[in-house]
N, C-alpha and C positions, 0 to 999 in steps of 0.2 A: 289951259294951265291947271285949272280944276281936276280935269280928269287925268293928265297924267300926276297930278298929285294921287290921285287916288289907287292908282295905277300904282306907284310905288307902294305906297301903305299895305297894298294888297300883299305883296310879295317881299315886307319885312319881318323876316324871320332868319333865323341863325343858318340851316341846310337842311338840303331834300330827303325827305323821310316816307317813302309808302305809308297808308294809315294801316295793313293788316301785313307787313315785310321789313324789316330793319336792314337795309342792304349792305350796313358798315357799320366794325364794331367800332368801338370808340377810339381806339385809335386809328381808325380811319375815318374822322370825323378831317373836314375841310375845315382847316385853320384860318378863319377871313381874319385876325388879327396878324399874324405873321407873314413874312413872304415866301414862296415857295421856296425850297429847295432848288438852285441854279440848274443842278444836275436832273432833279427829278422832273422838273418843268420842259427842260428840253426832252425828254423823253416824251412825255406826256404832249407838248405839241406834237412832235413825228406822229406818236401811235394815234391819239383823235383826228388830225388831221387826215392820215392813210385810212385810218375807219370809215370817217366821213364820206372821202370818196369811193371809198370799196363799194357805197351804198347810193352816193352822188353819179357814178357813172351810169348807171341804171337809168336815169335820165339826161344822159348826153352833157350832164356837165362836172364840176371839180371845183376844189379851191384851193388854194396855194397859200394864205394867210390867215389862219383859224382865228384871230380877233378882229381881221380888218373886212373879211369876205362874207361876218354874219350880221354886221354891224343894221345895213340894211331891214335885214328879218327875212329875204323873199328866198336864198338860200336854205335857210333855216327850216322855213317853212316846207319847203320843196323837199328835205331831208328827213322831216319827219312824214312828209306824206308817203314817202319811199320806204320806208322801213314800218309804216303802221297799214300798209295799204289803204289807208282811207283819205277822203278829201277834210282839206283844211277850209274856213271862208276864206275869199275872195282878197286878197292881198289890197292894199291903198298902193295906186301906182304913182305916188309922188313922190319928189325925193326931200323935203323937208324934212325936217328931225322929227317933226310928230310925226307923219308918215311912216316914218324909220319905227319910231316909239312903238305904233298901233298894229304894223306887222308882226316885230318882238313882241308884243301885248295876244297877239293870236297865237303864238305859237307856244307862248308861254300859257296861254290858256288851257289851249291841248294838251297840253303836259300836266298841267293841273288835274283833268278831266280823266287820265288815265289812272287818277287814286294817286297821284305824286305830292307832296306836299313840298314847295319849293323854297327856299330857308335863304333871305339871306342874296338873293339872285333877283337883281329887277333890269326893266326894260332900259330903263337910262342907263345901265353900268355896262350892256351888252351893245349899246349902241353908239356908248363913249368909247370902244375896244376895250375894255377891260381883262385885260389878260387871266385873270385872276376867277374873275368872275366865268367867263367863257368859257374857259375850260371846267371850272365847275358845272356849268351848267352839259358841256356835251358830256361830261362823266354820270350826270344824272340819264341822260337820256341812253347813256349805254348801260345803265344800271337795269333801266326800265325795261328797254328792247332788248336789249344783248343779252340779259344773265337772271333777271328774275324770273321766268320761267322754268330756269334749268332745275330738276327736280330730281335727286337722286337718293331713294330711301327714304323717303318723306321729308328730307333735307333740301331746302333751297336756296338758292342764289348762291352767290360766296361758297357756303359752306357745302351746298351741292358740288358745284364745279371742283371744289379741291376736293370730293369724294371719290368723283370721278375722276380727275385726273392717277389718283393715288390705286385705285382700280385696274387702270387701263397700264399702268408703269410698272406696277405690283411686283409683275414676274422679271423684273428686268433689273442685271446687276449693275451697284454705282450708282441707282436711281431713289431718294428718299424724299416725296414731297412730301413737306410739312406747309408750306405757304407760299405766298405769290409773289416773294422776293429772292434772298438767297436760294431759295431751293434748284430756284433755272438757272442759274448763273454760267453753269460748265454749259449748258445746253445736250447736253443727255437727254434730260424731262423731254424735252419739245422733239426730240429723235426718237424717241420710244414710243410718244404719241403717235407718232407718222409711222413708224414701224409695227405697231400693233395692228394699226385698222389696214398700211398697203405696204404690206413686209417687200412689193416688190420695187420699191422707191428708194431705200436704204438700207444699205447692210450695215447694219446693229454692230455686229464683232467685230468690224474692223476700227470701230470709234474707238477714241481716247480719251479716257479724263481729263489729263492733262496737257487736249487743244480745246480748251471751252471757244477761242475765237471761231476755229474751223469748224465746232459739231452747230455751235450760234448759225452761222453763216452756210451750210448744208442745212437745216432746218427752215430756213426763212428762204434758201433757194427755191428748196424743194418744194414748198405750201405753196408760192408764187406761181410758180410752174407749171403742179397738177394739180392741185386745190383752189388756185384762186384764191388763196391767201394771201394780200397786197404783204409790202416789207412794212413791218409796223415801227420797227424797232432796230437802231444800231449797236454790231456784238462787240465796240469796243467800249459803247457806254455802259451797257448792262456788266461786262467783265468788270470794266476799271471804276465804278459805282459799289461803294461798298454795302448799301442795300438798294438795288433798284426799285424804282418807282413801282410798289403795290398794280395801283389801277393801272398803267399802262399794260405790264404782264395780263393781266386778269382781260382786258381787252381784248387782246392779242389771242389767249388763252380761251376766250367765248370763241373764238370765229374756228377755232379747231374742234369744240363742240359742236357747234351749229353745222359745219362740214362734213361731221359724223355722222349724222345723227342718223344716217340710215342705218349705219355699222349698229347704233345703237339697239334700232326698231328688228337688225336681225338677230340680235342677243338677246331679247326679248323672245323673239321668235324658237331661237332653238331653245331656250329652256322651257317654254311648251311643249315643246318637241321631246325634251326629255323626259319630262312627267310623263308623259303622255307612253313614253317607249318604254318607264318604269313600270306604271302601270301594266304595260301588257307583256313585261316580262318575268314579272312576276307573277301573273296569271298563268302565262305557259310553265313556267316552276311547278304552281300549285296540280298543274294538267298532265303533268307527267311524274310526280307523285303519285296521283292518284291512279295515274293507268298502270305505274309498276305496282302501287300495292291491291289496286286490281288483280291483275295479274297471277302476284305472287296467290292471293286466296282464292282464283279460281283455279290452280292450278293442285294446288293442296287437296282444295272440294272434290277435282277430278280424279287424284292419285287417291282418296281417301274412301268413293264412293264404293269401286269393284272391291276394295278388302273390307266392307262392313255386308257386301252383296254375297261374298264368298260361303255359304251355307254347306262349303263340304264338310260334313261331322267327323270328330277324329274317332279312333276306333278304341281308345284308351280315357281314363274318366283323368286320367293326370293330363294329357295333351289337350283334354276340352277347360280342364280346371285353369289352366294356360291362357288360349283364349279369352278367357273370364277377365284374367287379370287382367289382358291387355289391353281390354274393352275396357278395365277400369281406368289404366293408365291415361288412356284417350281419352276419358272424358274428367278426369282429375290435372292433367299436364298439358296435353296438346290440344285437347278444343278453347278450353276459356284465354289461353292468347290468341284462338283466331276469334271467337266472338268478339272480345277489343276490338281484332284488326276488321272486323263487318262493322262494327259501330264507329271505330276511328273514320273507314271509308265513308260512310253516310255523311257524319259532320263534313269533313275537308269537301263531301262533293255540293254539301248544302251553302257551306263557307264561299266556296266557289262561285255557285252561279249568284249568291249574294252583290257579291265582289265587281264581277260582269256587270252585272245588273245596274248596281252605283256606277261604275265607271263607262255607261254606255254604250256597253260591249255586246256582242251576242252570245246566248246561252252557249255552254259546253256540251259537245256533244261527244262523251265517248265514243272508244274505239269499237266497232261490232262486236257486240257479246258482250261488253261490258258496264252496261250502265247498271245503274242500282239495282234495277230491277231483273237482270239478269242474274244479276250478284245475289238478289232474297229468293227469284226462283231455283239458282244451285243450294245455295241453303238449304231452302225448302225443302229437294231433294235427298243432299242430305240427312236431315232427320228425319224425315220419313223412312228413309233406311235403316239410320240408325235404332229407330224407336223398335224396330221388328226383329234386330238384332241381337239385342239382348235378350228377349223373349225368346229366340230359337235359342241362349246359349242357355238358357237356363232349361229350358225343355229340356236338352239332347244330355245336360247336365243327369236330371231325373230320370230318361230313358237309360243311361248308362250303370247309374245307381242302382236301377227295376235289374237290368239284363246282368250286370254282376252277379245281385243275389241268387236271381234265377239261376241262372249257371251254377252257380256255387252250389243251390240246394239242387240241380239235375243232376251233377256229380256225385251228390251225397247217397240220392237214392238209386242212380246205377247200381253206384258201389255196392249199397245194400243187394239192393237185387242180386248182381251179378257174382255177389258171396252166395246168396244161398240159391242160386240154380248152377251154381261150381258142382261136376259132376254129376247132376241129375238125367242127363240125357243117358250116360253110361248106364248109370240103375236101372233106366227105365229098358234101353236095349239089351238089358243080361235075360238069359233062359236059366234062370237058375230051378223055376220049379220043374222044368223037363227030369233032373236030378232029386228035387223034395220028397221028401215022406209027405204022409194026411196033413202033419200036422205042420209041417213045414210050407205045405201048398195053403194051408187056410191060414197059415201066419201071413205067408205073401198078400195072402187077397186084401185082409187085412188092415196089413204094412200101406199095400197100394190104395185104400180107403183113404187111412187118413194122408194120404200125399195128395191128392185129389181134395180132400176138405184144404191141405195149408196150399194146395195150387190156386184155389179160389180163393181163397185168404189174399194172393200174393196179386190175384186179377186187378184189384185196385190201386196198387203203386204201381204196374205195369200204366195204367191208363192215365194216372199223374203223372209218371215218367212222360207219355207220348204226350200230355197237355201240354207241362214246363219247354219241352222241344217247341210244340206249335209257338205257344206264345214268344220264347226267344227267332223263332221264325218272323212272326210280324212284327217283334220290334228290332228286326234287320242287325242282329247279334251277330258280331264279328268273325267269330269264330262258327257260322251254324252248319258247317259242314260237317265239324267234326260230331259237331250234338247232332244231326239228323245222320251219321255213318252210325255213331254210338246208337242214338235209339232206334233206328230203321234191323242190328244188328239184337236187336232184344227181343222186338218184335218178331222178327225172325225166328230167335230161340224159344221164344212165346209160345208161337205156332207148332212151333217143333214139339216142344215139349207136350202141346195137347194132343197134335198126333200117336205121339210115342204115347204116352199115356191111357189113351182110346184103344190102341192095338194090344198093347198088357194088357188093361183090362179085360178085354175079348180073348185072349188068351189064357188067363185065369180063369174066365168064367166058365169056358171051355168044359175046363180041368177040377173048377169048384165041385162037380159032385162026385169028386172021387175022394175028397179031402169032408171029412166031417167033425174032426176035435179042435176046436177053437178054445185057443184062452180066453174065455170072455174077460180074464183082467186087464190080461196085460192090454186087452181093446180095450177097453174101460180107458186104461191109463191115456192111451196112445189120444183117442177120442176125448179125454180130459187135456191131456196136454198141449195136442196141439194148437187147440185156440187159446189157450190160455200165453201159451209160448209166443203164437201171434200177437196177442194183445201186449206183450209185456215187449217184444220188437215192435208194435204200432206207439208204446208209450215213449221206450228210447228214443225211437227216431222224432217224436215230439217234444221232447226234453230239449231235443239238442236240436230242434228246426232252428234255422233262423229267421230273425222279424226283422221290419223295417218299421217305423211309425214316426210321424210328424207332429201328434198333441198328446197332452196328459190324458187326452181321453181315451185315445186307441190305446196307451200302453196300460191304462187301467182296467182297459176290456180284456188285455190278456190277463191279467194280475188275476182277473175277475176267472177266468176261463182256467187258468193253474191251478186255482183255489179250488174251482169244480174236481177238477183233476185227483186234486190232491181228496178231496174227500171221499173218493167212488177207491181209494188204497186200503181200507177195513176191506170193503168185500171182496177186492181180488186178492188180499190176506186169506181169507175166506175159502175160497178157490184155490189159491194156491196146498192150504193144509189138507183142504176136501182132495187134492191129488195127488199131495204126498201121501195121504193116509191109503190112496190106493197102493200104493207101491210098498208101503210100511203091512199092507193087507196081503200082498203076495209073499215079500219075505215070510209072514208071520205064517201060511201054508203051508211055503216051503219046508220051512222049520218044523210046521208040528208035524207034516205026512211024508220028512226028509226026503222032499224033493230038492236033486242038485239041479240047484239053477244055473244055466252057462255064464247069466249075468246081462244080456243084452235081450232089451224086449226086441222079440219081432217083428211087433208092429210100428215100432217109431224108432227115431233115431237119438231120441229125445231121453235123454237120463234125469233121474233126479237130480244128481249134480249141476246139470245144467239149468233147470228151473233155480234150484237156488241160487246159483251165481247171476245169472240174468235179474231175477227178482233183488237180490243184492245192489245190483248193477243200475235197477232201476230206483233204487233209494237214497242209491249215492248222486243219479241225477237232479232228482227234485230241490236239495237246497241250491247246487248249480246252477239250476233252472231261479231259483226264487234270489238268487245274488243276480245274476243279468237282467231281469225286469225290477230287481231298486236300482242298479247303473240306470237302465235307462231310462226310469222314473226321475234320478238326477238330471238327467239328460235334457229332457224335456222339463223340467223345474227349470233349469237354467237359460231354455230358449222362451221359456214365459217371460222370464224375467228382459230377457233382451226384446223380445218382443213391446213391451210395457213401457221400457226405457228408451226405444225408439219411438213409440207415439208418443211419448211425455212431448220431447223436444220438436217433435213435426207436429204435433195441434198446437206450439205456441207458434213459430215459424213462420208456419201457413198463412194465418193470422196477420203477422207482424208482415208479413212482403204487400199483402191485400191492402192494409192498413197504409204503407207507404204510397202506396201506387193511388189510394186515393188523394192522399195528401199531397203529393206530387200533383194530380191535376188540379187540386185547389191550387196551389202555389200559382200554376200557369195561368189562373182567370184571374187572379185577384189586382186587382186596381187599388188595393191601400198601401200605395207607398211607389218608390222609383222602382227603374229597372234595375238599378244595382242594389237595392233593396232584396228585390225577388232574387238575382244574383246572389248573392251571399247567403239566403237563406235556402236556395236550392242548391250551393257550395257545404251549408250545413248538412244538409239531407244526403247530398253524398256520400260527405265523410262517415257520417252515424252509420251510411250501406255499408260502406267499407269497413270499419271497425265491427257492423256487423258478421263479416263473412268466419269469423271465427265458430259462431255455431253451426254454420253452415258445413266447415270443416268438419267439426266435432260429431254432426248428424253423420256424415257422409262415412266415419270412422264408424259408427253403430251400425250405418246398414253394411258395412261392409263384413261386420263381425257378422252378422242376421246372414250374410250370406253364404259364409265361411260355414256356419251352422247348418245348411241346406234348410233355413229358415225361407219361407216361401208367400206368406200370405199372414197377413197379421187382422186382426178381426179390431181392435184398440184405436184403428185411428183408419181417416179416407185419405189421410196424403200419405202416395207414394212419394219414395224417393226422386222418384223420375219428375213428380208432382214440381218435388221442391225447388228441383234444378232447372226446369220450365221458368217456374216462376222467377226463381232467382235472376236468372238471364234476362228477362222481358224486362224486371226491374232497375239493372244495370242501364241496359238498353234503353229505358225511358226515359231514367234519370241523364244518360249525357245526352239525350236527343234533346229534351228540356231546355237543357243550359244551355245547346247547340241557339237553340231559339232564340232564347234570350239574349245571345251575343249578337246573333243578325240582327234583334231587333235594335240592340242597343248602336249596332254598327252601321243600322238605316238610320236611324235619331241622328246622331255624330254625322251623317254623310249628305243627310238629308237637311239638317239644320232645323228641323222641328224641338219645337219644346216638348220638358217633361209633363206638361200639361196639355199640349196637345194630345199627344202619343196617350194620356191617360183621357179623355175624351174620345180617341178614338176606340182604345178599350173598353170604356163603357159602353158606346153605342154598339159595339161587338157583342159585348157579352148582354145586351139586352136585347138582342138578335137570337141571341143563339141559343134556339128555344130546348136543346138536347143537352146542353152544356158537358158540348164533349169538343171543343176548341175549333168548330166548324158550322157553317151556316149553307142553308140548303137556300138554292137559287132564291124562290120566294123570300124567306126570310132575308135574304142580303136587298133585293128589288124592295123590300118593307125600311129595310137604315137607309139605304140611298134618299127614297123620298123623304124621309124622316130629316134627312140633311139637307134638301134642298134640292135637291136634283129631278127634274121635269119627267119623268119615266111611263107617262100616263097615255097621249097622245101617240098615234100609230108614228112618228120621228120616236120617242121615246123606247117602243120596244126595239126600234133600229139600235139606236144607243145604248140600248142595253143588251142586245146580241153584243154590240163592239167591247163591250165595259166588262163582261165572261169572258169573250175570247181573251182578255188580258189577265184576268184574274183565276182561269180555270182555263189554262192552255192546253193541257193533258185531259179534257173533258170527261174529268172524274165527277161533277154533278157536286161539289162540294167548297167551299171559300175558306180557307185557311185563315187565320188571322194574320200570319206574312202576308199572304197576299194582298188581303182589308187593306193593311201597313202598303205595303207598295203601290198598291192603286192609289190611296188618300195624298200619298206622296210623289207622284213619279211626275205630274208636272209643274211640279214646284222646284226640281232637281237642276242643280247646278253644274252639268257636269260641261266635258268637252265634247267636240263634233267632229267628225269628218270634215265640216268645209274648213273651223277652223286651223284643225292639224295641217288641211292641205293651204290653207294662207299662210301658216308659218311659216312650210318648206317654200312659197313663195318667194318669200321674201327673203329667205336664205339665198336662193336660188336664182336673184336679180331679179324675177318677172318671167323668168324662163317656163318653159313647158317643161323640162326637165334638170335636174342637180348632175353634180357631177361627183367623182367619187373623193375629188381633193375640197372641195367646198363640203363637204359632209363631216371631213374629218378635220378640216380647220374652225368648224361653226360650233359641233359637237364634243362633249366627251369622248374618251374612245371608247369607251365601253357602247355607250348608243349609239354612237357611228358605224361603228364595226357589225351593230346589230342592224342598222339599217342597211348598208353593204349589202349583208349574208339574204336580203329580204327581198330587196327589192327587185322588180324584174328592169331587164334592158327598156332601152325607151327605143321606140319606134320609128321615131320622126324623123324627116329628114333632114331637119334643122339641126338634130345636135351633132355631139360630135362624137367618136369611137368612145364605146365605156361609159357614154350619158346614162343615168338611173329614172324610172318613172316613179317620182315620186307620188300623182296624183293615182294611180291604181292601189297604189300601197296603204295612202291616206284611207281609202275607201275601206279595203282591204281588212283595217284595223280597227271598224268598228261593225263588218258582215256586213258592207254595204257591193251592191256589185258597181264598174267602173263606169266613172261618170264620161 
């Protein structure tokens, strides 16, 4: 009596409460002061009762009277061994009431034992039939086994189960669960159930709202039938019950869960499946990106290389000047959006194998010819063309500039020439002195004297003429046929003319000693004049040369040379009066010993008129002359200045790229602060490049003026243009490579789950490695942080392990450790990602246990989007198990992480 006093005392409390689960909110608290509900009560017998044995049959027996069949204990006991799988002690096999008590006392124990707290519920009240009590207690035990486990969303019992429920119904019209009374009533709910998980048990559309008895009653057929769902529940009580009984539903409602639950573990299953198919379709995204803008820039680089190779020169200084521009155009317009698209490609292909990498993919391999490195050796190519390019257009530039003047001044001095050997052959083949008197034959000899002094006079532009020829010859002058017809046709008359000349003479001399009265004046004159008349024709044709000059210094050398010029004008003043006065000396003869003069010397052809007008002629040249060298002492003032004006802004420039670039790789080493720190300050550093690019423009306007000038070489500064643009480019270029970094690193942190404090440990023991501090560690130096960190590297296993620890961190066996890599190795078996085996357990279990899926179970399990993609992927399956159109799911699994088939 003692001990079942104690026995109750144990088990006086209000109702059963888990200590860490509330499995009822307060209004579903058991009422032990009031009586049940008539209507609820009967419900609640059928559905525990039907429970019971759903669980009771399992051991070959049942009970028919839920207060009067537990009364004993040994039922009881039996039922909870069935549904806990474990054993209970040893039953009292007697039938006394303590017996009865000490049974109920065990099994009320167990129930204890399982964290249940039982309120309110003792042995004596279960062994007098307690109706009341009984079913409180089997409601606890379906609390305990049936539904606190169910977990959905970190939500459990109760409030799991109607998650789920409200999940699985969702899509289905007429259906709104809010709770485990009203809401079933029509019996829709409990049809949607059965039609979601085995759509081929009931058609859905043909239900009616308004038959709740009939959809009740097809529900509770159907579970019975293929589920094994006992009948828990009658559809005219639940209909005509204006809130049915909570827990009975909720009863009822677990065993459809529990039923499920596989349906559940393959909804589980395909949304791995679809991460997983996310994942690698958006990789293939990023994979064919980058091979079309592959692509597109090697295909550019190709079209772009033969017209920078093109070296045929045009033959006109406008069609090269052409040229010029369009080389400019090309590297002002069209190359700086393909350098973006070279640096855009590097990130996306770097982004990429990042991407892989986290998500346990195998690296990307481009298509033939286009990996990176195909992409920087057509680059490569590129500029290397390009850089020679420009350097022939400016040559051919200069060569055309040369071969103009030249020509221009060959012309000048034909012309000359070929005026005054106009009719000399004639003269020279007349026999006029066969006809002469004395004095007419010694005027010819004479005459033929000084022709003979102005023929060798005229020997030296003859031999300029045939120079200005050659040299337009070897700088391959467009027109050199016509200058080698022209001067080949002088030369010619050259010879001629010495022949002719040589034979007069010999004829003359002949005949000289028949003739003996010479004018020695008018010789005088003739022998005065005619070098004088030459020098005063050697001064014009210098007045009016044309020059070419590049600095203030060449055109001061002429200023310098005119000046000479001009002072040596007294003494041919000098000469010229010393030859008029001969002539003023013959009139003044004539006059006093009235001799008529006919008017024409003899001996030259040369008048004093003529000396004056020439001598005139040559006075009007010289300011001429001294106005075209101040132009082109402006000329040159002006390209000083440009010259001046373009090293101002290229020695700050130069400077200021240099200056970045080191600062840039500071930013890359430095460990004081996050990575979104370094982020945003190498976000700064960008922008500053960019709002720099203005002077970059602004330079690019100077040297383009410098070039407009045939400005060529500037002595003021060592950065070319070409300097600038190098620079500028590698700067861009570093700067997004940089940031590039920084995002993988920040996107291995994020994927890898390392702290900002690891990741900055790991960067110190980098950068205290990294004896170059140029963002890389040489084998040794990495084999120096390893053991630094603990890693055994020492022992003949250790240089094993450290062969394996390179092959991972230097796959490309460049001889060098990136700090990605450091980053990826520190991290890569700590990484949380997915597998092959598991992707191929998911489609398992989509797939029943099958060797193979089928294509209607892919697209019933999946979205369609990932179904459709697994469809288009997968290969036929082989076996002879399945059936026409089975899918091998397991070569696919493999498939999608580069593994070959298991």
């Amino acid at each position: 009596i003692c001990d079942l006093h104690n026995t109750r005392a144990q088990y006086n409390t209000s109702y059963m409460m888990s200590e860490e689960h509330q499995y009822m909110s307060p209004e579903d608290e058991w009422d032990r002061d009031l009586l049940l509900d008539p209507a609820w009560e009967k419900q609640q017998r059928k559905t525990f009762t039907a429970w019971c044995n759903s669980h009771l049959r399992k051991a070959g027996t049942q009970i028919e009277n839920i207060e009067d069949d537990f009364r004993n204990g040994l039922k009881l006991m039996l039922l909870l061994e069935v549904i806990s799988g474990e054993r209970l002690p040893k039953p009292d096999k007697g039938k006394m009431r303590f017996h009865k008590i000490a049974n109920v006392n065990k099994a009320l124990d167990f129930i204890c034992s399982k964290g249940v707290k039982l309120v309110s519920i003792g042995a004596e009240e279960i062994v007098d039939g307690n109706t009341k009590m009984t079913l409180g207690m089997i409601w606890t035990i379906i609390l305990r086994f049936a539904i606190q486990d169910i977990s959905v969303e970190e939500t459990s019992a109760k409030e799991g189960l109607l998650l789920w429920c409200q999940r699985k119904t969702a899509p289905y019209r007429n259906v709104n669960v809010q709770n485990f009374h009203i809401s079933w009533k029509d019996g829709l709910a409990l049809c949607a159930l059965i039609h979601r998980h085995r759509p081929d048990l009931i058609d859905y559309s043909k239900l009616r709202k308004d038959d709740p008895i009939g959809n009740l009653n097809t529900a509770f057929e159907v579970a019975e039938k293929y589920l094994d769902i006992p009948k828990m529940l009658d559809a005219e009580d639940i209909v005509n019950t204006p809130k049915p009984d909570e827990k009975a539903i909720m009863t009822y409602v677990s065993c459809f869960y529990h039923a499920f639950a596989g349906a559940e573990q393959a909804e589980t299953a395909a949304n791995r499946i679809c991460k997983v198919l996310a994942v690698n379709q958006e990789n293939e995204k990023l994979m064919e990106e980058y091979e079309k803008l592959a692509s597109e820039l090697l295909e550019w680089i190709r079209k772009t290389i033969p017209w920078l190779e093109n070296r045929m020169a045009e033959q006109q200084m406008r069609a090269m000047q052409q040229k010029l521009e369009d080389f400019r155009d090309y590297r002002r317009i069209h190359k700086p959006p393909r350098v973006q698209e070279k640096c855009q490609l590097e990130i996306n292909f770097n982004t990429l194998q990042t991407k892989l990498r986290l998500s346990n993919r195998p690296a990307f391999m481009p298509s033939e010819g286009k990996m990176v490195s195909d992409i920087a050796n057509a680059w490569k190519g590129l500029e290397q063309v390009e850089k020679g390019y420009e350097e022939w257009l400016l040559t051919e530039i200069r060569r055309l500039e040369r071969l103009d003047h030249l020509a221009e001044k060959f012309k000048q001095k034909c012309s000359l020439h070929q005026s005054w050997t106009s009719g000399k052959e004639e003269l020279l083949s007349m026999k006029d002195y066969e006809s002469a008197s004395l004095m007419e034959i010694r005027a010819l000899m004479r005459k033929h004297e000084a022709f003979e002094s102005d023929l060798a006079a005229h020997q030296d532009r003859v031999e300029q003429i045939a120079a200005i020829a050659q040299e337009l010859n070897e700088l391959d002058y467009h027109d050199a046929s016509s200058v080698n017809a022209r001067c080949q046709g002088i030369c010619d008359q050259w010879d001629n003319l010495g022949t002719l000349t040589q034979k007069r003479r010999d004829s003359l001399e002949r005949v000289e000693k028949l003739w003996e009265t010479i004018d020695q004046l008018y010789l005088e004159f003739a022998k005065r004049a005619a070098p004088f008349n030459n020098w005063m024709d050697g001064a014009m044709e210098d007045l009016q040369d044309m020059f070419i000059v590049h600095s203030t210094e060449e055109i001061h050398s002429l200023i310098t040379a005119h000046d000479q010029f001009k002072a040596t004008l007294p003494e041919a003043d000098k000469e010229r009066m010393a030859t008029m006065g001969i002539q003023s000396e013959i009139v003044k003869i004539a006059q006093t010993y009235g001799i008529k003069l006919s008017g024409v010397n003899p001996y030259t052809n040369l008048s004093p008129q003529d000396i004056t007008n020439k001598w005139e002629a040559v006075k009007h040249l010289v300011p001429l002359r001294d106005q075209m060298l101040q132009e082109e002492v402006a000329r040159q003032q002006a390209n000083e200045r440009l010259r001046r004006q373009f090293a101002a802004q290229a020695n700050i420039i130069g400077p200021w790229i240099q200056t970045k670039m080191e600062e840039i790789g500071h930013v890359s080493v430095d460990i004081a602060g996050s990575l979104e720190e370094q982020m945003n300050n190498l976000k700064q550093y960008e922008q500053n490049i960019i709002n720099y690019k203005c002077n970059i423009d602004k330079l690019e306007g100077d040297h383009q003026l410098s070039q407009e000038s045939l400005i060529f070489d500037n002595k003021h500064t060592n950065y070319t243009m070409e300097h600038i643009r190098v620079g500028w480019e590698q700067l861009l270029t570093t700067i997004a490579r940089t940031i590039n970094e920084v995002e993988n690193q920040i996107l291995t942190r994020d994927a890898k789950g390392i702290s900002q404090e690891q990741l900055n440990e790991f960067r110190a023991s980098f950068n205290h490695f990294d004896r170059k501090r140029n963002g890389m560690m040489d084998p040794d130096d990495f084999r120096a942080c390893l053991i630094s960190m603990g890693y055994d590297l020492v022992s003949s296993l250790g240089e094993v392990e450290f062969a394996r620890i390179m092959t991972l961190v230097d796959s490309n066996n460049t001889g060098v450790v990136t700090f990605q890599a450091f980053i990826d190795f520190m991290t890569r078996e700590t990484a949380e990602t997915d597998t092959a085996d598991q992707v191929m357990a998911s489609f398992k279990i989509l797939a029943s246990d099958k060797a193979y899926i089928t294509v209607d179970e892919l697209r019933r399990e999946l979205p369609a989007e990932q179904a459709e993609y697994c469809i288009s992927r997968m290969t036929r399956y082989i076996g002879a198990d399945g059936p026409a159109g089975a899918l091998d799911y397991i070569s696919f699994s493999s498939a999608l992480y580069g593994e070959s088939d298991l």
